[in-house]
C-alpha positions, 0 to 999 in steps of 0.5 A: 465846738465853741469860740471865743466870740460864741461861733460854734465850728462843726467837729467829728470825732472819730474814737477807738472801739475802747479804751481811752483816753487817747492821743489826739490828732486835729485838722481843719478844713473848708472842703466839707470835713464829711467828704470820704478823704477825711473820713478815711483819714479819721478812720485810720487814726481811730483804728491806731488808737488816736483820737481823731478830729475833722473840723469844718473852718468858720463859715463852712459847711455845719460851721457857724460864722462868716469865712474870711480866708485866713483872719480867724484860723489860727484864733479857732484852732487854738480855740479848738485845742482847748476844746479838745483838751478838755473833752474826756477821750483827750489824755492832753496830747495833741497834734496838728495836720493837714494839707493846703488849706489845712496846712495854712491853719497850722502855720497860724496856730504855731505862732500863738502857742498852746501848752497842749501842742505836742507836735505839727504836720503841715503839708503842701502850703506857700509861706508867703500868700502873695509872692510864693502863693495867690501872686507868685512872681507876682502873677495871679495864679488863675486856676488855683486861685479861681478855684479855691476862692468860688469852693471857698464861698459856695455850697460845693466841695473841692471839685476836680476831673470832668466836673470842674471843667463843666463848672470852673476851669473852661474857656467862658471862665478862664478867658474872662475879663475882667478878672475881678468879675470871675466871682460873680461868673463862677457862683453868682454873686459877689465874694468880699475876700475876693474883691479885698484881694484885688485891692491888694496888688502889692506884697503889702501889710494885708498879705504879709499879717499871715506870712509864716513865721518858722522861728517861732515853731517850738514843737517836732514838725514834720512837712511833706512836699512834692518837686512839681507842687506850687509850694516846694520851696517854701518847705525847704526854706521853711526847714532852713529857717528853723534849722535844728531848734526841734525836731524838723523833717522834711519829705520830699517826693516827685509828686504835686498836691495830691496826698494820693502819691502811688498813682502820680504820673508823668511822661518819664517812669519814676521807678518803683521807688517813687511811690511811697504812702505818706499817711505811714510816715504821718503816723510814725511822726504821731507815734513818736512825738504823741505815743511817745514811742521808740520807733526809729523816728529820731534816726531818719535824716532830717531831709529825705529828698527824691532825686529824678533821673537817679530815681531813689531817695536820698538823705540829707541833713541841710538847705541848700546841701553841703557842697553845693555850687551854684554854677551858672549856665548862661545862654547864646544864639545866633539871633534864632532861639526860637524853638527847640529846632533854632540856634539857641545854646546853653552853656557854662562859658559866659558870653561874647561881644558879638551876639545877637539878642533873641525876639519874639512876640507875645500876644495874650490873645494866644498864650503859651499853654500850661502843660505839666510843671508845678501846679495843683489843679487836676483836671480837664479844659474844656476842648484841651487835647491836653490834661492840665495836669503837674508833673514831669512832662515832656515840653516839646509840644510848647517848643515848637511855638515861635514864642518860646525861646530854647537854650539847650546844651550839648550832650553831657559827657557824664552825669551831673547832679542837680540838688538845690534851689534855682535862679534865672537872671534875665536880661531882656526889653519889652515894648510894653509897659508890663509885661511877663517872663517865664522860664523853665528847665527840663531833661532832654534825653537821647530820643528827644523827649524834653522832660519838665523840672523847674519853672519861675515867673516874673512880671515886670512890674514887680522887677525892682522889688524883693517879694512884690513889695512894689510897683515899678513899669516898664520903660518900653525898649529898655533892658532890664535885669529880671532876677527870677527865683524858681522852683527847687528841683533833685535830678541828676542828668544821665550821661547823653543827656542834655540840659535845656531853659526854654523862655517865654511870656505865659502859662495859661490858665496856671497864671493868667495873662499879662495883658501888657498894657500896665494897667490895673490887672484886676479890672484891666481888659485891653490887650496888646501884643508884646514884642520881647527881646532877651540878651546874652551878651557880655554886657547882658549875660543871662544865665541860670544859677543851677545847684550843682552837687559835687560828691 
């Protein structure tokens, strides 16, 4: 498939016995478009009477040229639609697809425009790179990110299970500092995207160039999320932002990044209902919008969202729902929070005068690890009792660390619904220069099990600034407002359940650590100890901003 600089892409075409020509489906790739997951999916459209095609990205695999993450996508992929186009087993008609990186090449496509464009399907992507994907919070996404970028530049596809903890993901890789050696320890050689990402450490013209842009979608799109993927929010303020211009959907279902949704686990059952086959609701998309088919498609609700403890689908037409009231939950102790066996309390009642604040210390050298949550890496550390794997999972083994602060409400009288996006607002002091705060919500039920939801970061440094436009350190000691933003979540709270926000400074190797000395987090290697203190207090009421529906 030809460029417009003269670089050829390597394209497979997967066609119906007979017939044509047909409807065509294109998504790009840098994970090897001859890997049996992308085969199938050809085999499955060319079996339904698409024509179907799988191109490698610029500089990957059978392609031609140098790849530069993100530069170039959008320029090919229009390059290829006109490729298509003009290919006799094309009527005219194209549509887009693809997940995670094939979802970013959608985003920079749909903004250029192409009269063969008929509809797009980007699923489980960030729409900011900095702030919602590579720096989220403003803390380096270690594992994701270490992964993506030595796959991205080396002859392997993407790695998972044992294999990725023998190559990638195991303590002599993750532990490394500085950081931005991590390429030359991964593959052997220097990756120049890599190193131009650390020389880019603010939210600043580099990374906003391949920002999103959801106003300027003019055909159907459909995006497909998961609860506990890294991306699930920028789906719904995606749906938000392009409100009712064209046909826009969104599902979203109790799993991560994965398309293989009907073995997705976790420590709570999700009931039959949470499997579903994603590919069946792409192809009612394609047959609508392609086909042109009278399929039902236009009666769906615009936004189909799993709810977790109700564990059924539920229909909604706006982000956030209508009704919502963002309620906040503030927190209190008797100066012992620490561990989910302290003093610490979350309730709606702001407040008083007279309470002590919560300490902890956070030493890098001993982080808090990562277990469940949002995230999208599937795999094993090296010598980890515990799966690195997202999800709904019980937190009770980080708990009972003395550096992790629990808030937990009293047992509820009845169910309450919680649909919508979250915010923590944190008041706290550190006596460090930089350093970083996590919070996260989960659902303790009756026999103690206190299953994940939410979670948000914040590294001090980026605490004056929207989306990390800036830097700003730490006066060590001084208490400063940390307004978290984190993940949306659907849950509703059975009677005798109880609500809980744990706080603390790492998760590691999902984010890599704060080493608190404020110094340049690419090449920093000097640790220290932070020692942290939250308030709740009328003067300092930390709270979290939970999206309470009211039917």
């Amino acid at each position: 498939m030809p460029t417009r600089d003269g670089v050829e892409l390597s394209a497979d075409v997967y066609l119906p016995l007979s017939g044509g020509p047909f409807p065509t489906i294109v998504q790009w790739t840098p994970y090897e478009s001859t890997r049996e997951r992308f085969i199938a999916w050809g085999v499955f459209y060319a079996q339904r009477g698409y024509a179907a095609v799988v191109v490698d990205v610029r500089g990957r695999y059978e392609s031609g040229g140098v790849l530069v993450p993100w530069v170039l996508d959008g320029v090919d992929a229009q390059d290829t639609l006109g490729w298509a186009a003009g290919e006799q087993w094309c009527d005219g008609r194209i549509g887009t697809w693809g997940r995670s990186y094939g979802a970013a090449v959608q985003w920079q496509l749909a903004h250029l425009g192409h009269p063969n464009l008929e509809c797009i399907a980007p699923h489980v992507i960030h729409d900011d790179y900095f702030w919602d994907g590579y720096f989220t919070g403003g803390a380096f996404q270690l594992a994701l990110t270490l992964g993506a970028a030595a796959l991205w530049d080396s002859a392997m596809a993407l790695v998972t299970g044992p294999s990725a903890a023998d190559l990638l993901l195991n303590d002599r890789v993750l532990a490394h500092l500085p950081l931005i050696e991590l390429d030359e320890v991964t593959i052997g050689r220097r990756v120049s995207y890599w190193r131009e990402w650390w020389e880019h450490q603010t939210n600043d013209d580099y990374w906003r160039q391949f920002r999103h842009r959801p106003e300027k979608v003019t055909v159907p799109i459909f995006q497909q999320g998961g609860w506990f993927d890294p991306y699930s929010g920028s789906h719904l303020r995606s749906f938000a932002a392009i409100g009712e211009r064209v046909p826009n959907r969104v599902l979203m279902g109790p799993w991560s990044h994965e398309e293989e949704v009907e073995v997705f686990r976790g420590d709570v059952d999700l009931g039959p209902a949470a499997a579903t086959v994603i590919r069946e609701h792409d192809l009612a998309f394609y047959d609508r919008y392609l086909k042109q088919l009278d399929n039902g498609w236009d009666e769906r609700p615009p936004l189909e969202l799993f709810v977790l403890g109700a564990n059924q689908w539920r229909s909604e037409r706006e982000w956030p729902l209508e009704g919502t009231e963002f309620v906040p939950w503030y927190l209190h102790s008797g100066g012992r929070a620490n561990t989910m066996s302290g003093d610490g309390r979350l309730s709606v009642e702001a407040p008083g005068s007279g309470e002590p604040p919560d300490r902890y210390a956070y030493d890098p050298a001993d982080p808090v690890p990562t277990i469940g949550g949002n995230n999208s890496v599937l795999t094993m550390t090296q010598g980890a009792e515990t799966p690195i794997l997202p999800g709904p999972r019980d937190q009770r083994v980080l708990e009972r660390r003395d550096d992790v602060l629990c808030y937990t409400s009293e047992p509820l009288e009845a169910e309450l619904e919680l649909i919508g996006p979250i915010e923590m607002v944190l008041h706290a002091a550190s006596s460090a220069k930089d350093t970083d705060f996590i919070v996260r919500l989960s659902d303790v039920y009756p026999n103690g099990k206190a299953i994940f939801l939410s979670e948000g970061m914040l590294r001090a440094r980026y605490r004056e600034s929207q989306a990390g436009e800036r830097v700003e350190l730490l006066e060590p000691g001084e208490v400063a407002e940390y307004r978290i933003r984190c993940y949306p979540a659907a849950n509703v709270f059975r009677r005798g359940h109880r609500l809980r926000l744990d706080v603390t400074s790492s998760s590691f190797p999902r984010f890599s650590r704060n080493l608190n000395t404020g110094e340049d987090v690419g090449t920093g290697t000097r640790m220290q100890v932070a020692r942290q203190t939250v308030l709740h207090s009328d003067a300092y009421p930390s709270h979290v901003l939970l999206p309470i529906i009211r039917r």
